[in-house]
Each structure stands twice: as structure tokens, then as C-alpha cells.
C-alpha positions as CSV (number, residue, x, y, z in Angstrom):
1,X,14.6,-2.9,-3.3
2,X,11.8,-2.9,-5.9
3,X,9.5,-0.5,-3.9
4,X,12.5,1.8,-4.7
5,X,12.3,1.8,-8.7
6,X,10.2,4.7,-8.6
7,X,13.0,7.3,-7.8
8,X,14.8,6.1,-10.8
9,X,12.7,7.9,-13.7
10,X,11.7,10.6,-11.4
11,X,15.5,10.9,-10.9
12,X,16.6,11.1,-14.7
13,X,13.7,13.1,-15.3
14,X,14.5,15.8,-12.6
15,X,17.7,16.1,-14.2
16,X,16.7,16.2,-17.5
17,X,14.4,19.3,-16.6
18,X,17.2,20.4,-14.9
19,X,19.6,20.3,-18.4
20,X,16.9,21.9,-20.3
21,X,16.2,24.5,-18.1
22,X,19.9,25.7,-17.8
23,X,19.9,25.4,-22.1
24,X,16.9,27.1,-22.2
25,X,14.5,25.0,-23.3
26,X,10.9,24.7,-22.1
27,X,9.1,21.2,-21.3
28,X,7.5,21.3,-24.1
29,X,10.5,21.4,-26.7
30,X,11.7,18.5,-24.6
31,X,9.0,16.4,-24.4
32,X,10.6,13.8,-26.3
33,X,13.6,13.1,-23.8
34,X,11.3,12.7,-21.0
35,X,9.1,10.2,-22.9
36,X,12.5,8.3,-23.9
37,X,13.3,8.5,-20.2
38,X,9.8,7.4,-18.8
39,X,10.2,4.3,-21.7
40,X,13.9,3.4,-20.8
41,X,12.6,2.6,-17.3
42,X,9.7,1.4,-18.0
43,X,12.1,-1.6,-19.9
44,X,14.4,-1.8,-16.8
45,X,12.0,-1.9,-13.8
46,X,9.9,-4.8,-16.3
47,X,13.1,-6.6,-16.8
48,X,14.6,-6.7,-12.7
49,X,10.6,-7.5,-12.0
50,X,10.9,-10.7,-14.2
51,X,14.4,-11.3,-12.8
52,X,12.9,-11.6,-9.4
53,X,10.4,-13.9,-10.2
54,X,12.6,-16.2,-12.3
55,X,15.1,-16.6,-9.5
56,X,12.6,-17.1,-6.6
């Protein structure tokens, strides 16, 4: 399951680029969302990690 955390922020971020494509944005203007994005899983995949080792 862990091996699998990778599709998660290259998930939200595909469809982030996806939103600010269709509102005509570029990547640039929306930098910030993907950096939110990239941070937000960042937290999570840290946290289930310690999870795992805490309840071996």
C-alpha cells in the first residue's frame, strides 16, 4: 500500500492542472496550489509512514 502514495499528489496535481487549464490559467499563476498540493501530501504520506511503524 505505501509503494502506492506516489499517485496521490501526482493525482491532485493532474487535476489541478487540469482546473487551471480549463479557467485559463498557466502553471505559473498556479504555482502556489501545486506547492500546497505537493506539501499536503507530503504531511499525509509522513503521518500513514509513522502509523506503520507505530503499529508493527
Amino acid at each position: 500500500m505505501i509503494k502506492l502514495f506516489f499517485l496521490l499528489p501526482l493525482l491532485m496535481c493532474t487535476v489541478w492542472w487540469w482546473y487551471i487549464n480549463s479557467k485559463g490559467y498557466s502553471v505559473k499563476q498556479a504555482w502556489k496550489g501545486f506547492a500546497y498540493i505537493i506539501g499536503f501530501n507530503v504531511v499525509v504520506i509522513l503521518f500513514f509512514t509513522l502509523m506503520l511503524f507505530l503499529t508493527r
